[in-house]
C-alpha positions in Angstrom: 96.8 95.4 92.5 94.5 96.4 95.3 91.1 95.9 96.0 88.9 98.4 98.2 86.3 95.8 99.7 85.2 97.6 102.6 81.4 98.1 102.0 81.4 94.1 101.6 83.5 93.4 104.8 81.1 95.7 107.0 77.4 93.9 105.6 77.1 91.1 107.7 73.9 90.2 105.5 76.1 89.4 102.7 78.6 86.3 101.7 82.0 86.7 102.4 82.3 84.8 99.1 79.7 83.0 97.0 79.2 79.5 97.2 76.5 77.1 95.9 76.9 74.8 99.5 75.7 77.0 102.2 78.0 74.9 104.1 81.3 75.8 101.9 81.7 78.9 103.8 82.4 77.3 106.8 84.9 75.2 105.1 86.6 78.1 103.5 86.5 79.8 106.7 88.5 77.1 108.1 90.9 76.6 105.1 91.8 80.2 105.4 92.6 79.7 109.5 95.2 77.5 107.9 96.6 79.5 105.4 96.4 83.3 106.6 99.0 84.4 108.6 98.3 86.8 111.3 101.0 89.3 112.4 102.1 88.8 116.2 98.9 86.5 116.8 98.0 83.1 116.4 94.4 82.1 115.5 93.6 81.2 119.3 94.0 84.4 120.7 91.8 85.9 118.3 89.0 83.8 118.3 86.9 85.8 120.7 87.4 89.6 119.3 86.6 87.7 115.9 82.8 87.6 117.2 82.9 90.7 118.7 84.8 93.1 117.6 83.8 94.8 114.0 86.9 95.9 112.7 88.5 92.4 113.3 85.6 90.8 111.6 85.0 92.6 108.8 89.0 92.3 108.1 89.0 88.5 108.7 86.2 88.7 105.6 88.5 90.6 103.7 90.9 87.6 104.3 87.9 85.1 103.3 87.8 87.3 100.3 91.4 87.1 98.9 91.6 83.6 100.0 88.6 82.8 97.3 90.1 85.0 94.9 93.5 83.5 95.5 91.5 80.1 94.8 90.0 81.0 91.8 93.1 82.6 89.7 94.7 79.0 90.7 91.9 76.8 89.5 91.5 79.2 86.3 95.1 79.8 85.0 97.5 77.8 88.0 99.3 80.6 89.1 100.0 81.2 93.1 99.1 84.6 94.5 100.2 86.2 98.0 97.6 88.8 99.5 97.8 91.3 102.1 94.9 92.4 104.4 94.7 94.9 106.2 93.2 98.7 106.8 95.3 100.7 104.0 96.9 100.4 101.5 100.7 101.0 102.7 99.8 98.4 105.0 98.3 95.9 103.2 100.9 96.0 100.5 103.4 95.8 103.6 101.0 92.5 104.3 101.0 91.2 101.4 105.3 90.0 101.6 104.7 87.8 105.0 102.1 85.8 102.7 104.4 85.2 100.1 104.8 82.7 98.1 101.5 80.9 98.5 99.4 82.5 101.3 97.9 85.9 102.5 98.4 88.1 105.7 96.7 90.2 108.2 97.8 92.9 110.0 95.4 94.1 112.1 95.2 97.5 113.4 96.6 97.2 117.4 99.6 95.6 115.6 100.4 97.8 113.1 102.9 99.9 114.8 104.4 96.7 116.3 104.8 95.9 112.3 105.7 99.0 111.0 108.9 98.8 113.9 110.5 96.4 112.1 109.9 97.3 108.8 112.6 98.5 106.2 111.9 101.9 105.3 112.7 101.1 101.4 109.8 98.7 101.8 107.0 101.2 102.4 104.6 102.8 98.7 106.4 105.5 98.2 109.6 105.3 100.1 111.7 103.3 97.9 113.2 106.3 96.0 114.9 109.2 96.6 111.9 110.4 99.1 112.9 107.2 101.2 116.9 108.2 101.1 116.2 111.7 102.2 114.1 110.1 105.0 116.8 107.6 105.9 119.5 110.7 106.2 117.8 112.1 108.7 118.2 109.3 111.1 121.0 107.6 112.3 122.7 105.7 110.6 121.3 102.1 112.2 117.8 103.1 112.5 116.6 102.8 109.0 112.8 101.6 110.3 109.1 103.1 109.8 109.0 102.8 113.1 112.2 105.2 113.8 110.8 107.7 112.1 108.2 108.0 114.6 110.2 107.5 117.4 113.2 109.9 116.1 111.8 112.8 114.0 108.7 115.1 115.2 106.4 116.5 112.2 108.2 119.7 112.4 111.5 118.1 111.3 110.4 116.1 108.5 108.2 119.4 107.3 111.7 121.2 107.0 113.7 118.6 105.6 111.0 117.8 103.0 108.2 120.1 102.0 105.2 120.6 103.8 103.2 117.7 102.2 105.8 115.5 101.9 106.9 115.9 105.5 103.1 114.8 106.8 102.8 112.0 104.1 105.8 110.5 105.7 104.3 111.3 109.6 101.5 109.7 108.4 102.8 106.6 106.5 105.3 105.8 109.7 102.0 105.3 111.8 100.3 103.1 108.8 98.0 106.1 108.0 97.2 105.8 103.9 94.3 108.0 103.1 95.1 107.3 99.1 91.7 105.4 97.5 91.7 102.9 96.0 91.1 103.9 92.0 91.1 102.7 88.5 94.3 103.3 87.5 94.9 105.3 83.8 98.2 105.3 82.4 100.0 105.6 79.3 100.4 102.5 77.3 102.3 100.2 78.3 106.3 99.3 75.6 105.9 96.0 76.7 103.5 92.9 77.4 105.5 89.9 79.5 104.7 87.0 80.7 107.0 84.3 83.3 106.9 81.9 85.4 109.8 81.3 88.3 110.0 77.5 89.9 111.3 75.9 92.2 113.1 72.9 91.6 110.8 70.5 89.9 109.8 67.8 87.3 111.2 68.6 84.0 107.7 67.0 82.7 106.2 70.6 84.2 108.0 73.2 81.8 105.9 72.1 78.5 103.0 73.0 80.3 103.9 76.1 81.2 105.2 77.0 78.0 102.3 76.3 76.2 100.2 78.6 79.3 102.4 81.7 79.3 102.5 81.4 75.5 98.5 81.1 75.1 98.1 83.7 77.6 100.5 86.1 76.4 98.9 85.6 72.8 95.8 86.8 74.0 96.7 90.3 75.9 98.5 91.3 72.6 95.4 90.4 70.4 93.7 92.4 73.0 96.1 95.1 72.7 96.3 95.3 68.8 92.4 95.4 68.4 92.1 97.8 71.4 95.2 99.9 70.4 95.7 99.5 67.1 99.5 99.0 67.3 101.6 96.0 66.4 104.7 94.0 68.6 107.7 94.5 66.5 109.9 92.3 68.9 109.3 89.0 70.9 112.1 87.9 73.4 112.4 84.5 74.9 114.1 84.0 78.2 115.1 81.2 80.1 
């Protein structure tokens, strides 16, 4: 999912997360040097832009942010979440995967193209199906790299090869530009309702608990889904 919190980031006046201790959000700020990882920086060299610069403030509150939402889905239902910050949404989804399994990222924006360089073309919203092959047969055959598409293909080429908006969509994208908004999404309903859970290796004592959690909560969306839908499962599948 992604969240548009830019409003919040840029109001200095307001919490980056609530807290009944004043104090907390100094700790949290401190837990979440520890845990967010920042593309091609360590914490050090930032420290100084951190109280100067806007941009890198108001997306180290974003990163306050995710870390107490992050914090709060664990207390409330135990599941890990990764999180990816940063200033769209190509690139915070991008983000998100240097976080996993347990932590959040930020790429800020003088490092985006140094990020976008190395990453997999496949990887990017968008470019994972057959817009991202027809991309990837335009280069050669080793560069397969946001970041070769900026360096191999002018706007003119990718026009011609792919449609006028598709051709700047991808210009854009290779330089981490996502205009999309974030918005509620509406689609159809969805066939099926699933819930999992993938471990590492651990206590056998663990699994009753977690069967009796994904069972509770997945009991709950389709009571939700009957009353709101009016439909009925017809199948239940158990996996393991």
């Amino acid at each position: 999912l992604f969240l548009d919190v830019t409003k919040h980031c840029y109001d200095n006046d307001a919490p980056a997360w609530k807290f009944d201790d004043a104090n907390e959000t100094r700790i949290i700020e401190e837990i979440t040097q520890k845990e967010t990882f920042i593309y091609n920086h360590e914490f050090s060299s930032i420290h100084e832009r951190l109280r100067s610069d806007e941009e890198y403030k108001a997306l180290w509150r974003g990163a306050v942010i995710a870390r107490g939402l992050r914090k709060a889905v664990f207390e409330e239902l135990g599941f890990t979440l990764s999180a990816g910050i940063s200033t769209s949404k190509l690139v915070s989804k991008l983000s998100a995967s240097l976080g996993k399994p347990n932590g959040q990222a930020i790429t800020f924006i003088d490092d985006i193209p140094f990020f976008l360089e190395k990453t997999k073309i496949g990887k990017a919203r968008h470019l994972g199906g057959a817009l991202g092959k027809k991309v990837l047969n335009l280069l050669p055959a080793n560069d397969d790299t946001m970041g070769a598409i900026c360096r191999i293909l002018t706007l003119n080429q990718l026009v011609t090869a792919l449609g006028n908006d598709a051709g700047r969509q991808v210009w854009n994208f290779a330089r981490g530009i996502d205009d999309e908004e974030v918005r509620e999404t509406k689609r159809a309903l969805t066939k099926s309702i699933t819930a999992f859970k993938s471990f590492t290796i651990r206590s056998e004592e663990d699994v009753p608990k977690w069967i009796k959690l994904l069972a509770t909560d997945l009991f709950a969306r389709v009571k939700n889904d009957c009353s709101r839908n009016n439909r009925f499962p017809t199948m239940c599948n158990i996996q393991y």
